[in-house]
C-alpha angles and dihedrals in degrees: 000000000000117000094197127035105191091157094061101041128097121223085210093062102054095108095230074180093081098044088050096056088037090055097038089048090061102030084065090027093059084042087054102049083037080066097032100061098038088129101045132100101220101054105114094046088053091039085050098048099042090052083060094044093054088045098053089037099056094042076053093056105040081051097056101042079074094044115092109257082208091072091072092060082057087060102029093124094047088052095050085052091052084047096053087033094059096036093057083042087063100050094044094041112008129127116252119213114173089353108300129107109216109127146066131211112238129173080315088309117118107213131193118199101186081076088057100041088066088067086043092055098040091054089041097053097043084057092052099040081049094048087052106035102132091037106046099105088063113105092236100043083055098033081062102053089052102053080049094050093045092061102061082034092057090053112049082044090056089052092066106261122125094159093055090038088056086050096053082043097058098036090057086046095061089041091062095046084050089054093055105256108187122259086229089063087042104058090031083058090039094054086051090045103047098055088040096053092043077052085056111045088044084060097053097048094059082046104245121178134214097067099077142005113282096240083056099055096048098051079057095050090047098055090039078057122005087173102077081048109053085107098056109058094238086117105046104093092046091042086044088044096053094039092057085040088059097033085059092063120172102329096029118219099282126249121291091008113163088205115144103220081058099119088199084049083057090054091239103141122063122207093023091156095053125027106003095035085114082071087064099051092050090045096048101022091032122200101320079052098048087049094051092058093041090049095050094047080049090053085044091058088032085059087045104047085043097053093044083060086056103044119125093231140000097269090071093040091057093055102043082053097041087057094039083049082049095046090047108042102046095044081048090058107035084054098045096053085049093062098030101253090120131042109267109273137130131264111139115234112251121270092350115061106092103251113122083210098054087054102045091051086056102058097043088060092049096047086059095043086052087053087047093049083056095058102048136140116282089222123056082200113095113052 
């Protein structure tokens, strides 16, 4: 089998749009955390690691858009076992910072491969829905993609990380509906889901434990009633985040400002170069520059839903959705908890948030959509 088909691609069809938004997502992006970590200590370690992870990960991703997607149906198995191998290795070996156990030290460099595991999963599943694709609908064709999708998802919850384990969760989800799942096995999942997750929800409000961590339900509570929790700090990043949001009005404050009034300058967000860095773009950029980068995560999910439309089988459409599902749902949450529409946990926004791993995963995905968006059907026709 050919890993690379030059001959068969079309230089019309590599979609420059992508590398433009790419490019134009960490150019702003680098000039953000620049601004972000101007009292810490570590900035130019951080500013320095996640340059070299752009550049690695754009000649990545320029290497594998040429690369044939369908070669990872070839390994699929061989990827599925990377993704349980590394994630075994973190819990046995991995570094714990505020205990959790998500990283791993490598070469100086602190890795996390849950993030890579979202592009794993992603290229294992597209193999096996392919694979299936007359025959999804069968229990044991189904049975089976949820036992290996409960394993990866185990893990990275044992770790612990709800936030990343949701994100596995939805991504396989939309895989399925783009597989063509039937509606019968939907509702049927939907009648099981809805009374479990009132159960749930009744129980947290009454503060059982047991379902999640502590710290986890709490965070929930906080933001159900933050009220009844204006004493004990669980609301303060979200309270400081919207403050310097607000503070940043049309125009926003301007990058790098040493104005007084900055709420970034008064130290009073905290992970402002991961999680609430979208406070510092509304407070900086204010709100044309919020909607920039809003608008350009939307055009990156706009190029990948479009190429998965366009994609020659099902295999390619599931991983340019699987990676518009990624890109989504993870700006749509970065940015919620930001502004305190969704309870405070951590998903770095895409190609912005400072993590060298997070990055990296990205561009990897794209590389193989881009490879996807070459391929694709002659005729836009038959969906």
């Amino acid at each position: 089998m050919k890993i690379f088909k030059f001959s068969e691609y079309r230089v019309r069809r590599y979609d420059f749009k992508i590398i433009l938004i790419i490019a134009a997502l960490c150019v702003i992006g680098y000039l953000v955390l620049n601004s972000a970590m101007a009292n810490d200590t570590t900035r130019d370690s951080t500013l320095q690691k996640q340059l070299i992870g752009m550049i690695i990960g754009g000649v990545l991703m320029i290497f594998l858009s040429f690369l044939d997607y369908h070669v990872y149906f070839k390994v699929a198995p061989f990827i599925y076992a990377g993704v349980i191998a590394l994630l075994v290795l973190v819990l046995l070996m991995g570094k714990n910072v505020n205990n959790a156990t998500r990283w791993l030290e490598i070469a100086g460099f602190r890795l996390q491969p849950s993030e890579f595991t979202k592009i794993g999963i992603i290229l294992v599943f597209a193999a096996y829905f392919n694979r299936f694709r007359e025959s999804i609908n069968k229990p044991h064709i189904l049975g089976l993609s949820l036992l290996l999708m409960l394993a990866p998802v185990y893990l990275i919850y044992k770790e612990p990380d709800l936030s990343t384990t949701v994100v596995h969760i939805f991504i396989f989800l939309c895989l399925l509906y783009v597989a063509k799942l039937s509606y019968k096995w939907i509702l049927g999942a939907i009648a099981v889901i809805v009374p479990t997750v009132v159960f749930i929800v009744y129980k947290l409000m009454n503060q059982a434990e047991g379902i999640i961590q502590n710290y986890q339900l709490k965070r929930i509570l906080a933001w159900l009633d933050p009220n009844s929790f204006t004493t004990s700090g669980l609301t303060t990043q979200q309270d400081n985040s919207i403050l310097a949001i607000s503070s940043g009005q049309l125009y926003g404050k301007g990058l790098n400002n040493t104005s007084f009034e900055s709420v970034k300058n008064g130290n009073f967000l905290s992970e402002e170069n991961c999680d609430f860095i979208f406070a510092v773009v509304g407070e900086e950029l204010g709100f044309i520059g919020s909607i920039v980068i809003i608008g350009l995560i939307l055009l990156l999910v706009y190029e990948c839903f479009k190429i998965a439309y366009r994609a020659k089988d099902m295999g390619g459409r599931l991983i340019a959705t699987g990676m518009g599902a990624l890109l989504s749902f993870q700006g749509f949450v970065n940015i919620g908890v930001a502004v305190g529409l969704l309870p405070n946990t951590g998903l770095p926004l895409p190609f912005l948030s400072a993590g060298v791993s997070s990055i990296l995963s990205l561009f990897i995905g794209m590389g193989v959509v881009l490879n996807v968006g070459l391929q694709r059907k002659n005729s836009e026709s038959d969906w």
